[in-house]
C-alpha angles and dihedrals in degrees: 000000000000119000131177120210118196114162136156124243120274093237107235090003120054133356131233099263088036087064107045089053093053092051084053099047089055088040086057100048082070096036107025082189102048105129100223113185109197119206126183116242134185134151104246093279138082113351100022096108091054090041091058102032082054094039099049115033094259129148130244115239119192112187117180096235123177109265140225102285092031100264111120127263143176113237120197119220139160133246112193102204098204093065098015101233130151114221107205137173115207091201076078096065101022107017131141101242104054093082122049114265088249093062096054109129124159098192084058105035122102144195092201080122100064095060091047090057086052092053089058095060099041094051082049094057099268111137089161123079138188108188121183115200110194136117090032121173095198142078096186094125084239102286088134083065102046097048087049091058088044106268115146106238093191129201112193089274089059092248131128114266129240117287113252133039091299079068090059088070094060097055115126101149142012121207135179123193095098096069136123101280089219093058090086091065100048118090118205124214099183123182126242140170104177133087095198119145112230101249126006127076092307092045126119096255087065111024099051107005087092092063085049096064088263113148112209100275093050080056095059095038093049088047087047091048100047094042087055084038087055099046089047085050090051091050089068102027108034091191094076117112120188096189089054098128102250094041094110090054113135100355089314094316086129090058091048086057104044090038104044108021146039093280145148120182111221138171102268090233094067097046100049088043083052098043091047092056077224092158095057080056098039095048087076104038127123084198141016120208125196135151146140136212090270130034111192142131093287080063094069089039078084107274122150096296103055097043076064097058093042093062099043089052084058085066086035086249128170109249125205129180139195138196144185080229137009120210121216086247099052083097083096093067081065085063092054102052101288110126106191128334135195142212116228100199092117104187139002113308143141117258087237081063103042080049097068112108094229090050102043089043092054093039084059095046095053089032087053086037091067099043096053079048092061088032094062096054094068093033 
């Protein structure tokens, strides 16, 4: 029997490989035999870089980078050999947990250290990159990232202007010979789950600067800056385009890809499906196997697992989850490929207790254990 585990990380608890592993140790105590590949998943986010770092043989990187509110930090991302890709996520180097809530602060908050991260993986052979933008602590647009790759960012004195969204204000012209000559040759595949516009009431500026720390008038004034940043980057590169759904990702970090660099936004299930090589896998498989910490109605909305099942129904495959946890409303992820899933939680607990890694690992195993068990009676 060939069976396919894919499963996301149990955030805090297992991660993606960890689980797998776990699914194919209790699938083996009922076929000592079964062949189960396991292949790392995650949606683009957290947890991406160490799912594919585990998953494909890649190596983990960690370069001290100057961080949102300008202290240093280290910031941990992948390189995969055999392509040569660097998997980042910017939420290392500008997220919005790596400063106290009541610090927060947009006008201040910079992505310089991005683009640091960039240029570290350039200078060690990467010219492929997986960048994940989420959690970010900034609205900047993406200029930190940018001055820190060699673009000129220009205020009316020909200067750089100030890190941080307030930057963003002083902006009269944008240059770029000074760039990092390798830059030419990388190619971006950055992901990407929101359709925001850059600017607007769905902009970045209102739609996610509250949760950044922005009162109401930093919200105006950021809105007012990037749409003027926007129109001086036009002036240069015609092709960009402030209202491209995905532009607001991140505080404007969307537009500063598409804009400035080799990228495509894409929805992080798809790249790292694609990335994985998980259908030439899944083509042959008796079973495949997917899951999360949590199984609810955002599930079916199109996270990890059910990128999964989509994918497997394409081949007409069986799909099973599993989760930490199951919601009364996770039926809907029935309707999107998933055939059953189970909960592996196996007695009364607290959820301190299912999180340990040696708990949750050994409530997957037997769960998994039991349902191999049923499946085989049909098989």
């Amino acid at each position: 029997m060939k069976i396919v585990t894919a499963i996301d990380s149990f955030k805090g608890s297992m991660t993606s490989i960890e689980a797998g592993n776990a699914a194919a140790e209790g699938f083996k105590r009922v076929i000592p035999n079964a062949e189960v590949a396991v292949r790392p998943l995650a949606d683009g986010g957290e947890g991406t870089v160490e799912a594919l770092v585990e998953g494909m043989k890649g190596q983990l990187e960690n370069v001290e980078v100057t961080g949102p509110f300008g202290k240093k930090v280290t910031c941990a991302y992948g390189i995969i050999k055999d392509s040569m890709t660097a998997v980042i996520e910017m939420s290392g180097a500008a997220g919005i947990t790596l400063a106290p809530k009541s610090e927060l602060n947009p006008l201040e908050a910079t992505t310089y250290g991005v683009g640091e991260v960039i240029k570290d993986a350039i200078a060690k052979g990467c010219r492929r990159f997986i960048v994940g933008i989420g959690g970010s602590a900034t609205n900047d647009g993406g200029i930190g990232m940018l001055q820190a790759l060699g673009f000129g960012i220009l205020d009316s004195t020909g200067k750089q202007v100030s890190l941080g969204a307030k930057g963003l204000k002083e902006i009269d012209s944008i240059t770029d010979e000074y760039v990092v000559p390798e830059l030419k040759e990388c190619k971006f595949m950055v992901a990407c789950d929101v359709t925001n516009p850059l600017c607007g009431s769905e902009g970045c500026s209102a739609v996610y600067g509250p949760q950044k720390g922005a009162t109401p008038s930093m919200i105006m004034d950021m809105d007012k800056w990037l749409g003027y940043y926007a129109a001086v980057a036009k002036e240069k590169y015609p092709h960009a385009d402030a209202k491209y759904p995905g532009t607001g990702a991140a505080g404007g970090m969307g537009f500063a890809f598409l804009t400035f660099l080799n990228a495509e936004l894409q929805p992080g299930i798809d790249i790292v499906l694609r990335e994985t090589k998980l259908e030439e896998y899944i083509k042959d498989a008796d079973l495949v196997v997917t899951g999360e910490g949590m199984l609810d109605f955002q599930t079916a909305m199109g996270k990890a697992p059910v990128g999964v099942a989509k994918l497997a129904k394409k081949y007409g495959k069986t799909v099973i989850a599993f989760a930490g946890g199951v919601t009364a409303d996770a039926h809907a992820c029935n309707e999107k490929g998933i055939d059953a899933f189970f909960p592996i939680v196996r007695g009364i607990t607290t959820l301190e207790e299912a999180m340990v890694n040696e708990n949750a690992k050994k409530n997957l195993s037997d769960t998994a254990e039991q349902v191999m068990r049923l499946f085989c009676l049909n098989y």
